[in-house]
N, C-alpha and C positions, 0 to 999 in steps of 0.2 A: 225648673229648679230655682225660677230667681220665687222668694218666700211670698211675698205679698200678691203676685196672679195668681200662684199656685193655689193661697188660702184660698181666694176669691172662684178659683176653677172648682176644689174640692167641695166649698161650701155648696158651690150651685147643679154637681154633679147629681145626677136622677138617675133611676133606671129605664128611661125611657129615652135621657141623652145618646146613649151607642148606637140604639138599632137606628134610630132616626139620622146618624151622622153617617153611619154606617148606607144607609138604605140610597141618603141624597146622595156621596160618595160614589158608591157604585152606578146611581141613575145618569151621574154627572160624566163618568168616564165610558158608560155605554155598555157594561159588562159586570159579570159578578166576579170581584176580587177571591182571587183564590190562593191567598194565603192570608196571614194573621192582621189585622190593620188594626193598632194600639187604640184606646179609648180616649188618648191625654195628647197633646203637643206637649215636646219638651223647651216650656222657658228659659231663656236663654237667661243668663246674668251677663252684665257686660262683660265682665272681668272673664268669663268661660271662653264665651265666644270669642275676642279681642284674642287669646292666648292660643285655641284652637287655629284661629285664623292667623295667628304669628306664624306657631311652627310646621301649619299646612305650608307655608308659602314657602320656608325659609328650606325643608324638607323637599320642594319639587325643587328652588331652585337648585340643590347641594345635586340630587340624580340626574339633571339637566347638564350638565356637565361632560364634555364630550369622550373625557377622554374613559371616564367611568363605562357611557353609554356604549363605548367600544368593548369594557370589558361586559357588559352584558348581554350582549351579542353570542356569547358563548351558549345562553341559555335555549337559545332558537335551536329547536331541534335540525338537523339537516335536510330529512324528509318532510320539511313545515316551512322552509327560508324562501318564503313571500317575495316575488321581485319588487322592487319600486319603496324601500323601505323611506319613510321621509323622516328628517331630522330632531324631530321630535313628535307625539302621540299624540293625538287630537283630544281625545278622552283621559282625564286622569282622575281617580279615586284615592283618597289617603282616607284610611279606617282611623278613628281614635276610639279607645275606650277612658271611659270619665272616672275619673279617680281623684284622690284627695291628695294634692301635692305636698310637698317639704311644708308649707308656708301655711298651710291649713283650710288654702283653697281652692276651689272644684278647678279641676285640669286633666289635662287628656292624655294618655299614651299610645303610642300608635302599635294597632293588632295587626292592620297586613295593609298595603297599598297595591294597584294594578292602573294599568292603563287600556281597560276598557271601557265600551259604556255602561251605563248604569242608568236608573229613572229617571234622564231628568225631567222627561214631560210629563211624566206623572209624577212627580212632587209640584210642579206646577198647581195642577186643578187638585189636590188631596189639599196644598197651603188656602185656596181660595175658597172649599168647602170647611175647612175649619177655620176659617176668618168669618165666613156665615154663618157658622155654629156659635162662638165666641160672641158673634156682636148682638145675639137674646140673651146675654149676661153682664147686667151692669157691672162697669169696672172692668169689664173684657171687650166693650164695643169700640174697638178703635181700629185702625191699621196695625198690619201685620206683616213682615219683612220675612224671607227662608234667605233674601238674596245675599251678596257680597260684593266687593270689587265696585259700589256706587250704583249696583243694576237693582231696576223696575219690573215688573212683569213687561211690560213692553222693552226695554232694551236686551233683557235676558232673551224672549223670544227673538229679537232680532240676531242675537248673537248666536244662538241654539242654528238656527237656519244656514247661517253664515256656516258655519261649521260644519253641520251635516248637507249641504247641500253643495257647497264650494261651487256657486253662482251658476250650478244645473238645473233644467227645470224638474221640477218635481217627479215627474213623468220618467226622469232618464237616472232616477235614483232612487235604491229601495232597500229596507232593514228587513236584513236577510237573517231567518232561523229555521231551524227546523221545521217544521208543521207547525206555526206561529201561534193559533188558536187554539193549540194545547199546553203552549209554554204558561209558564207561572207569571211569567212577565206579559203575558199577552196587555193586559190593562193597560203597561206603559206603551206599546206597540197604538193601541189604539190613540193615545194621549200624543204620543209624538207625529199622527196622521194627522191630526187636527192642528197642530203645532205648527208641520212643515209641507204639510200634503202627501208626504211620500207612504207608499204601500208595504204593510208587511208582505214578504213573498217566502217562498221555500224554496232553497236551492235546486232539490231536485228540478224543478217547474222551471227553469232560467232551459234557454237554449243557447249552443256554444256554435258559433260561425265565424271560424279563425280564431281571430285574436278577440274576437266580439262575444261579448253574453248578452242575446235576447231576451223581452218577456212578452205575451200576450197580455196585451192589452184592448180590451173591447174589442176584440177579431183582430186586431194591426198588430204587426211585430215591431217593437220599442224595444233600441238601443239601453241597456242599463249602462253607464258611465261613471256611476259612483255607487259604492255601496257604505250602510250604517251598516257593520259588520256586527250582528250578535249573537252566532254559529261559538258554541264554548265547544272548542278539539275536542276534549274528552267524551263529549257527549255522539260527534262525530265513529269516536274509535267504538266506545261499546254499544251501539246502534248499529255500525257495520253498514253504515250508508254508503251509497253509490251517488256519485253526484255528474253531473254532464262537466264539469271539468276539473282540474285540479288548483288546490290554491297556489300552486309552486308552477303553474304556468304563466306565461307572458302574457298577461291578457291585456286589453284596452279598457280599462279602469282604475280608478282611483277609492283608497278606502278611509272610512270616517269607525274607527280608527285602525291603522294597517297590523293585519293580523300577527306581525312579529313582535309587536307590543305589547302582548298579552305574555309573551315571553318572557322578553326583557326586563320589563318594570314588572315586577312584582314580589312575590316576599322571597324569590332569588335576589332583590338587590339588596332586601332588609339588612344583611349583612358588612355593605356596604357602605349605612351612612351613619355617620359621623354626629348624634343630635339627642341632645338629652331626651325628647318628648320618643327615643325606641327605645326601647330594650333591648337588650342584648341578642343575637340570635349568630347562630354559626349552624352550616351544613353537619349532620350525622358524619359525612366521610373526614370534615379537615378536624374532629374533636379527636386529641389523642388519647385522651381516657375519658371514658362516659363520665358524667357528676353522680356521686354516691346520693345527692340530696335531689332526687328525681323530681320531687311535690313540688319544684320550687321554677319548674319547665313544661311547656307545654308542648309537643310534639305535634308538626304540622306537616303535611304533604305540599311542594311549594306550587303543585297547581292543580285548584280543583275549587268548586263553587258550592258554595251555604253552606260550607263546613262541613264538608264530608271528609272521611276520614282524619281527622282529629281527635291528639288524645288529649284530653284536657290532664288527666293524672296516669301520666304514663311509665310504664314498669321498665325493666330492664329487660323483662323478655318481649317487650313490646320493640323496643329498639334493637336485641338481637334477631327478629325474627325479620328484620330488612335487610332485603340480599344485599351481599357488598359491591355489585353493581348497581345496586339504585338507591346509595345510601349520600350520592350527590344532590340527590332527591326530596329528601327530608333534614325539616328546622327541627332544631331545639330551641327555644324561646323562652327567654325569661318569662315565669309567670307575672301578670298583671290582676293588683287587687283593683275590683271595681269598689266604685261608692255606691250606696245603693238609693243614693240620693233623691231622687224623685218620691217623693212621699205621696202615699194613695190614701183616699178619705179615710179606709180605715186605720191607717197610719203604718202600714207597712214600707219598707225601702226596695222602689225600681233600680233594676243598674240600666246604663244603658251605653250606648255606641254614636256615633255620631261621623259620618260619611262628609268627607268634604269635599266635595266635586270640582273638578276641571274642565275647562271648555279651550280647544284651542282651533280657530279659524284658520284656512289657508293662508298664509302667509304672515301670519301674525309671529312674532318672533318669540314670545311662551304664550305656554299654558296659562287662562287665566281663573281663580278662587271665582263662583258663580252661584252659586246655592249648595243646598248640604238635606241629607236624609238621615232619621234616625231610628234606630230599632231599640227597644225596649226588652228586659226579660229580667225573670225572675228566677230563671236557672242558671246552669253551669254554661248555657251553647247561648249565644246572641241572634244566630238567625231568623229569618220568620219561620223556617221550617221546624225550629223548637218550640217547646213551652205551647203549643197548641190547645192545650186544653186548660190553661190556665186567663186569669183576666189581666187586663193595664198591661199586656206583649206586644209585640208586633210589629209594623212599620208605624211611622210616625216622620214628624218634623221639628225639627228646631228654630225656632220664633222667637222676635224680637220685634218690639212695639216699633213705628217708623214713626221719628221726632216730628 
């Protein structure tokens, strides 16, 4: 978005730039991306980023707060309350969407925030393949910054470790999902092995002795001691897996980040905080009368992934037809105009999103601002699961030249 790269990216843009960015991409993370990967970084203006980066921080600390965190605690379900919960989530995400502020400019709103993980190894090598694409374009061959908080690729890695590993060896810790090499995320699963050493695994395949979760490992049984947790519940319920143990037993590990924080922080707390860069949002049950001007809200389920079941333009029989016990369940949310600011050679306007990620280390006392992902679209839904057969969508990064 900042004017003068953009000219410079648009002018130099070919049809032979994607597949080739595209092609090194995929060779560089060892796998073929299987989902939408944008054709553009989005340029950062200082003034964007600076403001994004204000009220991410200003936003984690307000939820940080303990005596809030108590009250979101209510959101853990009973059959799901994880022992060993720690004082604050290793993992934190705040969504913004880029919009055209009071002042006339680019600024963010925030769509949903969670405390789980998210790409961060794969934003890593996606920043370092498009800093190699950039630098065959004069006027784009320079450094290229995703980070925050003063980090390098080398101290972000150091801190990424720090965090998911909490001073285990590699071996005694492993990112746990489903059937790993069929997740959409597999790409970042592979990115984060090269990152920290540790192995994508499937729950079922863990063995449970006592309070112990084993793995095979090259013929030997390896203690697992810590898990990068990224098993999404719901995926859990309607699979109807069997797992060798429960997350709601006492086990001998520790989690990067602990499975009740998926609960807690998330667009259950939206309601919550107190910050001009949300919008408004209240639970279905505490609204005493629905809003007559429905266009003007977006109806959200407050837990579920890439936007499934959302209504972007939701009816009144869409909100009657939630039972009134799971109407605790579902946001109203002020709608948010995007700008469509990203302009493509042919001159059309991208909107787009921009993910501001959080790392927090064993005993670090917060969450810290660490790099940021960005999705692109040209529809109504921002995820990479939309807009798939459209071009300039998808994941992407937000960059900024390093002085």
């Amino acid at each position: 978005m900042e004017p003068s790269f953009r000219r410079i990216f648009n002018a130099a843009f070919s049809p032979d730039f994607y597949p080739r960015y595209l092609a090194r991409f995929e060779q560089r993370v060892g796998c073929k991306i299987p989902f939408r990967v944008a054709e553009t970084p989005l340029f950062f203006t200082r003034g964007l980023r600076d403001r994004l980066e204000k009220s991410a921080n200003e936003i984690v600390q307000q939820i940080s707060n303990p005596t809030l965190i108590a009250r979101m605690k209510a959101a853990i379900p009973a059959a799901l309350d994880v022992p060993g919960m720690d004082a604050l989530p290793n993992c934190v995400q705040v969504d913004f969407a880029i919009t055209r502020g009071p002042d006339g400019e680019l600024d963010g709103k925030v769509v949903e925030l969670q405390a789980f993980p998210s790409l961060y190894a794969l934003m890593v090598l996606q920043a370092e393949v498009m800093s190699e694409m950039l630098a065959e374009i004069p006027g784009l061959d320079r450094r290229w910054s995703i980070y925050f908080s003063g980090l390098d690729r080398e101290s972000f890695t150091a801190h990424f470790r720090r965090a998911v590993l909490a001073d285990e060896a590699p071996e005694n810790v492993v990112l746990l999902d489903l059937d790993p090499p069929s997740q959409k995320t597999y790409p970042d699963f592979l990115a984060t092995k090269e990152l920290t050493g540790i192995d994508a695994v499937c729950p079922t395949t863990l063995i449970r002795d006592g309070r112990k979760l084993l793995r095979k490992v090259d013929g030997r049984l390896v203690q697992v001691r810590r898990i990068y947790n990224r098993v999404v519940f719901d995926e859990l319920e309607v699979k109807k897996v069997t797992l060798p143990f429960k997350y709601t037993d006492d086990l001998d590990v520790s989690w990067c980040s602990h499975p009740n924080w998926y609960w807690a922080w998330s667009k259950y707390t939206l309601p919550s905080i107190d910050h001009s860069a949300v919008p408004r949002a209240r639970t279905i049950a505490s609204i005493e009368r629905i809003p007559d001007d429905l266009e003007r809200y977006v109806l959200k389920p407050l837990f579920s992934f890439a936007g499934s079941g959302v209504k972007v333009d939701p009816t009144r029989a869409d909100i009657d037809a939630i039972p009134d016990e799971q109407r605790d369940g579902w946001l109203l949310q002020e709608k948010i105009t995007y700008e469509p600011g990203l302009i493509m050679p042919t001159g059309e306007g991208v909107k787009g999103e921009v993910r501001m990620m959080f790392l927090r280390a064993p005993g670090d006392a917060a969450p810290k601002l660490v790099l940021n992902l960005v999705r692109l679209s040209r529809g109504q839904m921002l995820g990479v699961d939309q807009n798939r057969d459209l071009t300039w969508v998808g994941g992407s990064v937000g960059i900024l030249p390093v002085d």
